[in-house]
C-alpha positions as CSV (number, residue, x, y, z in Angstrom):
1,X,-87.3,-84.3,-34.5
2,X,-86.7,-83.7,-30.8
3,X,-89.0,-81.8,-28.9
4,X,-88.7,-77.7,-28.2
5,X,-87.4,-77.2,-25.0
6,X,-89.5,-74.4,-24.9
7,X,-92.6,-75.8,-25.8
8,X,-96.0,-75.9,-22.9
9,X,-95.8,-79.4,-20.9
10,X,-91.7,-80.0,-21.7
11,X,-90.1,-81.8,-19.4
12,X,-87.3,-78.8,-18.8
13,X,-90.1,-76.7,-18.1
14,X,-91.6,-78.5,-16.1
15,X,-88.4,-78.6,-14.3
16,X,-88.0,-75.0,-14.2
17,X,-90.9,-74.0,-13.2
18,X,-90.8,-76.7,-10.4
19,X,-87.4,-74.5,-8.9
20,X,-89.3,-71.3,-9.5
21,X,-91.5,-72.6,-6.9
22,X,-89.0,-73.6,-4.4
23,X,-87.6,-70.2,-5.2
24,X,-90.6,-68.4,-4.0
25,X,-91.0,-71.0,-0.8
26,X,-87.7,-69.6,0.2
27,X,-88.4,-66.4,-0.5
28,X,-91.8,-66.5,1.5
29,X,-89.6,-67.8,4.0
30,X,-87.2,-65.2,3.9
31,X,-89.7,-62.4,4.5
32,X,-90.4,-61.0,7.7
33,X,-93.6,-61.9,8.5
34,X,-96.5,-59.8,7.9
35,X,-97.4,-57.1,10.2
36,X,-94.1,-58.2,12.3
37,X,-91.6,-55.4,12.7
38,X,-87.8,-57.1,12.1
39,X,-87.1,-54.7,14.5
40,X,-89.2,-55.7,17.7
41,X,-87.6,-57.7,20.4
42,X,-89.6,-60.3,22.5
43,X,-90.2,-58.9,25.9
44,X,-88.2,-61.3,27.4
45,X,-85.3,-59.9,25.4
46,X,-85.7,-56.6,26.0
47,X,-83.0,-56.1,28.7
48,X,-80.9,-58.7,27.0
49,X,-77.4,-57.0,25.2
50,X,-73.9,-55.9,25.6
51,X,-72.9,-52.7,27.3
52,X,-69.3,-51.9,26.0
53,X,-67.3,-51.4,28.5
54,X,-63.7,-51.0,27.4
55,X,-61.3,-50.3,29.4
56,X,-62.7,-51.5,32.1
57,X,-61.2,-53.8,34.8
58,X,-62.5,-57.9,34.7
59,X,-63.0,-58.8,38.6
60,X,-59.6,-60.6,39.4
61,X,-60.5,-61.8,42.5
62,X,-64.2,-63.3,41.9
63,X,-63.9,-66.8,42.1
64,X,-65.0,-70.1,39.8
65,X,-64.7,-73.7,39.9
66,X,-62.4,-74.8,37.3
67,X,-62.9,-78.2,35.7
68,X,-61.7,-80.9,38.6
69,X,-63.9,-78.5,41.1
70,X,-61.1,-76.7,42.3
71,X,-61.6,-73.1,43.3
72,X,-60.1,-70.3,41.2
73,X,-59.4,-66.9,40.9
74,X,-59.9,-65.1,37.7
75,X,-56.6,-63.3,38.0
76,X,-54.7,-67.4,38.1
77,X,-55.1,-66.8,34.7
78,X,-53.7,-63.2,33.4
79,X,-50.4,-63.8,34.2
80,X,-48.4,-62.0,31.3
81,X,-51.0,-63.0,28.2
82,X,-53.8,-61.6,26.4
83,X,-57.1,-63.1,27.5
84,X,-59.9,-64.4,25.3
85,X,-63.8,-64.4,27.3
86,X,-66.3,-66.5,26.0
87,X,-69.4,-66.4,28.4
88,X,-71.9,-69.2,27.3
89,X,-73.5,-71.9,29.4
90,X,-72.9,-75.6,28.3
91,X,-76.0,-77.1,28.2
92,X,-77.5,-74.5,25.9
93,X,-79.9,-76.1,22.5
94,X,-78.8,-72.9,19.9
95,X,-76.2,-70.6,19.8
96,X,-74.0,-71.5,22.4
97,X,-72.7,-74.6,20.1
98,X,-72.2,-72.8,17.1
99,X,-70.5,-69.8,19.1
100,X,-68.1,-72.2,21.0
101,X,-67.6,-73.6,17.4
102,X,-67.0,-70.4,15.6
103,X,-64.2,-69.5,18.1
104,X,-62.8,-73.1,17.4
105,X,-62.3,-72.0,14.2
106,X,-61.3,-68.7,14.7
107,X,-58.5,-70.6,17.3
108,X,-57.2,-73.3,14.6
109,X,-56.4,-70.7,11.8
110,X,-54.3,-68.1,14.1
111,X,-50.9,-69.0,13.9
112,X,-50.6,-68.3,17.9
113,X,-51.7,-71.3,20.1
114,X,-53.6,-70.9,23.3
115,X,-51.6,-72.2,26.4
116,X,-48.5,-70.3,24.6
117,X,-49.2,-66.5,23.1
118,X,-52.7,-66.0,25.1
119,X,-55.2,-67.7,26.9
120,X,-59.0,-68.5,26.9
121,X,-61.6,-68.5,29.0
122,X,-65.3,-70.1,28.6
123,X,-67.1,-69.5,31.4
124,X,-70.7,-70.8,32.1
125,X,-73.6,-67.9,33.1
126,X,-75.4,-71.0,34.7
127,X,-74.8,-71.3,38.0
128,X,-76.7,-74.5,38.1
129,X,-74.0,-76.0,35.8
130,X,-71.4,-78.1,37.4
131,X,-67.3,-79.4,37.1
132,X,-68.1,-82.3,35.4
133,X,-70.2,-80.9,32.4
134,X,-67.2,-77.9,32.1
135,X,-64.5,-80.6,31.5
136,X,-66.6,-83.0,29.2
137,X,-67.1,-79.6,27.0
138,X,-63.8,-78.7,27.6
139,X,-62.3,-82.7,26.5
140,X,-64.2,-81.7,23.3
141,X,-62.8,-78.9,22.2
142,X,-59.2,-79.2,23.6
143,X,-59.9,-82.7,21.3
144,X,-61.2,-80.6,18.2
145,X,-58.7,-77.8,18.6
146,X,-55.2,-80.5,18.9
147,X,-52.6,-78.3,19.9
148,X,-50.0,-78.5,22.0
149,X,-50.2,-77.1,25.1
150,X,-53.5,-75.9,24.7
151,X,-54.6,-77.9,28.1
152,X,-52.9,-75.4,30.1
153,X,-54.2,-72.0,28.0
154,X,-58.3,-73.1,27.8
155,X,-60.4,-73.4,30.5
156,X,-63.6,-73.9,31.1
157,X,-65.0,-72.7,34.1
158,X,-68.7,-72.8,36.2
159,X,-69.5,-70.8,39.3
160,X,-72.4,-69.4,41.7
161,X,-75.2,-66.4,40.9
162,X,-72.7,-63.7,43.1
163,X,-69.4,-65.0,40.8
164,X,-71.2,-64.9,37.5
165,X,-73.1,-61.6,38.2
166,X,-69.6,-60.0,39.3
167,X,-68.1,-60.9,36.0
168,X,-71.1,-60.5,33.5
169,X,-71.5,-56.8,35.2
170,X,-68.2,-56.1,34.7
171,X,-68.2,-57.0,31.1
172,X,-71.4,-55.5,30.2
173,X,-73.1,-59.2,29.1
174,X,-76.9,-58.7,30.3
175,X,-78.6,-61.9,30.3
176,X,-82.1,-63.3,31.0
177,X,-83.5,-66.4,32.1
178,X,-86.6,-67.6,30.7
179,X,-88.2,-70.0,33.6
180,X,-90.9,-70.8,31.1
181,X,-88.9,-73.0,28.5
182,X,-86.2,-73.3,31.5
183,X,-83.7,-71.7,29.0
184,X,-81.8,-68.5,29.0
185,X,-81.9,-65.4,26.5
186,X,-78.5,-64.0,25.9
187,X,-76.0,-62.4,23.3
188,X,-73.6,-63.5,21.5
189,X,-69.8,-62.5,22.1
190,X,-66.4,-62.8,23.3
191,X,-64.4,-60.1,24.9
192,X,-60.2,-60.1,24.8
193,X,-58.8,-58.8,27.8
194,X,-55.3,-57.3,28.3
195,X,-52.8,-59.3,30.4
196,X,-53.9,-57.0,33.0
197,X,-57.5,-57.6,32.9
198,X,-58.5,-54.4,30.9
199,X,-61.0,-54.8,28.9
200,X,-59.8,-54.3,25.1
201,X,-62.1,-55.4,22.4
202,X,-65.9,-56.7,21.9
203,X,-66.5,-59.2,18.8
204,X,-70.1,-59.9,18.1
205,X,-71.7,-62.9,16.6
206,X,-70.9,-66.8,15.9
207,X,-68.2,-66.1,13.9
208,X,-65.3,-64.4,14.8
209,X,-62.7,-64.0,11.6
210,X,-58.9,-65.1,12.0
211,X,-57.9,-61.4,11.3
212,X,-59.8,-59.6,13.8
213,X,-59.4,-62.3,16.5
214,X,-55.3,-62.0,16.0
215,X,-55.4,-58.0,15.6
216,X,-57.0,-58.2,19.0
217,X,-55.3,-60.2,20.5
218,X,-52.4,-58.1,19.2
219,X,-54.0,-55.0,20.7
220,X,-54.1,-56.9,23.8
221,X,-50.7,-58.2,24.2
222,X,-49.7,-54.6,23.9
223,X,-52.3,-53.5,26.9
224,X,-54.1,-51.2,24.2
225,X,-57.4,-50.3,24.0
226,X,-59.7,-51.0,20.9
227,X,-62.4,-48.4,19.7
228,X,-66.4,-49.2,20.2
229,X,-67.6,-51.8,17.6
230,X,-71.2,-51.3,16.3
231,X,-73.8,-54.0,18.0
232,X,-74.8,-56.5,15.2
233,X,-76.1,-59.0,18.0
234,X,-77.5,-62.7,17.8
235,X,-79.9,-63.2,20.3
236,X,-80.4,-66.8,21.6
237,X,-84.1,-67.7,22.6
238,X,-86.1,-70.1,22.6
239,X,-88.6,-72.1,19.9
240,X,-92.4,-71.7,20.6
241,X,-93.7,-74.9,19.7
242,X,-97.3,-73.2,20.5
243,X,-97.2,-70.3,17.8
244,X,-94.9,-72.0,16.0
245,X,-92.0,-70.0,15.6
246,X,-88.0,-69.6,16.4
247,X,-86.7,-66.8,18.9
248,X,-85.2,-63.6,16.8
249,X,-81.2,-65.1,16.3
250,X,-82.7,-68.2,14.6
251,X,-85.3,-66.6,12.7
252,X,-82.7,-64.1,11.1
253,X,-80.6,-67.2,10.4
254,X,-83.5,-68.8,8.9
255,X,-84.1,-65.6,6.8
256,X,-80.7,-65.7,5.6
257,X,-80.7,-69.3,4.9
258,X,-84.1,-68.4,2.3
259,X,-82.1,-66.0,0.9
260,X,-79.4,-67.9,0.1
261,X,-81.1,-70.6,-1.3
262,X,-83.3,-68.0,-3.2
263,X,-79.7,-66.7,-5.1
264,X,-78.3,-70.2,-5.5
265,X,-81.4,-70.9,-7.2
266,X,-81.8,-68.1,-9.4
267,X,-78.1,-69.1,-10.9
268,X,-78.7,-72.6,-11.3
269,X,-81.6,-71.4,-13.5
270,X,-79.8,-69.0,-15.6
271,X,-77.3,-71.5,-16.2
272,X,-79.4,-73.9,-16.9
273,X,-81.4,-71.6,-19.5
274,X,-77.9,-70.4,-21.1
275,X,-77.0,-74.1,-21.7
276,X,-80.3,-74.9,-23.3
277,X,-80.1,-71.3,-25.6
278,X,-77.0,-72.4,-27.1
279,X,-77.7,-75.9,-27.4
280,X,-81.0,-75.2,-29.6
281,X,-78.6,-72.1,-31.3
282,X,-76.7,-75.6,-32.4
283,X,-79.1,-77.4,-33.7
């Protein structure tokens, strides 16, 4: 006679109750942590956001280095096309990555190709960044993105303190670097600029989806303005390997993460508790 499923010390039990704990381990990890407000930003981040500022004019005369060295102007590249502004800084450990990669993917499922319909620009906030580290990033994702073209339509440019302060201002990206882990605390966005430099639209985050990326650059093309777009903001800062504990973007990721495990788990077990119901309803 085989064994109740349901009886103390089954193995399935055993088994069940062994994902109820990793259940709760992600849900303890999910939780804000006690006496923390979810709210509360690190000092360091407190002057760290976005001001919208749309409508307003990106500096067409400040000047960058593109990726052989030479020196350019910002307006070299609005020449008839919408725009796209990604401000990052290339040696960054978190966010900077998976933002680059986020518009990657937002790029590769727009039927318009950069080079062609619009253009981008990734420009570093590190003015200790050089040339040579803006084309090896750039050789990656021209590589990654494959389409024709797109070598003349994505750039990715470095300049001095004066040129990146003259463009951040302008586009209301307010930064802050951290000399103690020799990092810098920043948002997370890009900005899509008219053909005439006017700023159009804000999108927030890592991920940027194909429809509102193309609807902007729509807007764009068509020198329009978009409407203010409420500030859900990643923050990229640091780890403190002393208290043990990620900045406030990778902690919410983290969070999330628990979460999600917490929900996959929960199914699995359901399903797992259906099957067994109807198998012992068969027997």
């Amino acid at each position: 006679m085989r064994k109740n499923l349901t009886e103390p010390g089954g193995p399935q039990r055993a088994h069940a109750w062994s994902m109820i704990a990793v259940a709760t381990i992600a849900l303890a990890v999910a939780a804000p942590a006690r006496g923390q407000s979810s709210t509360t930003k690190p000092t360091v981040l407190r002057d760290v956001g976005i001001d919208q500022k749309l409508n307003g004019q990106v500096p067409l005369d400040v000047t960058f280095r593109d990726e052989e060295g030479n020196t350019v102007r910002l307006g070299n590249y609005f020449h008839g096309k919408p725009v796209i502004l990604s401000l990052v800084y290339y040696e960054c450990p978190m966010l900077c990555p998976m933002a680059l990669h986020g518009l990657l993917v937002s790029l590769q499922k727009v039927a318009w190709t950069a080079g062609k319909d619009f253009d981008v620009l990734t420009v570093s906030f590190n003015p200790n960044e050089t040339p040579n580290l803006a084309a090896a990033k750039r050789n990656v994702y021209l590589g990654l993105y494959n389409r024709s073209g797109a070598e003349h339509g994505w750039h990715f440019l470095t300049g001095d303190e004066a040129s990146i302060e003259r463009l951040t201002s302008a586009v209301g990206f307010r930064y802050h670097y951290d000399s103690a882990s020799g990092q810098y605390a920043h948002p997370t966005m890009i900005v899509v600029a008219t053909p005439r430099g006017k700023i159009s639209r804000y999108l927030y985050g890592i991920e940027y989806p194909e429809r509102d990326v193309r609807l902007a650059l729509l807007e764009a093309s068509n020198n329009r303005i978009g409407t203010p777009v409420d500030e859900v903001l990643l923050f990229c800062y640091h780890y403190d390997p002393i208290q043990g504990r990620y900045g406030l973007a990778i902690t919410h990721i983290i969070r999330a993460a628990g979460i999600a495990t917490m929900l996959l788990l929960g199914a699995a077990l359901l399903i797992m508790f259906r099957r067994e119901h109807y198998k012992l309803s068969g027997d």
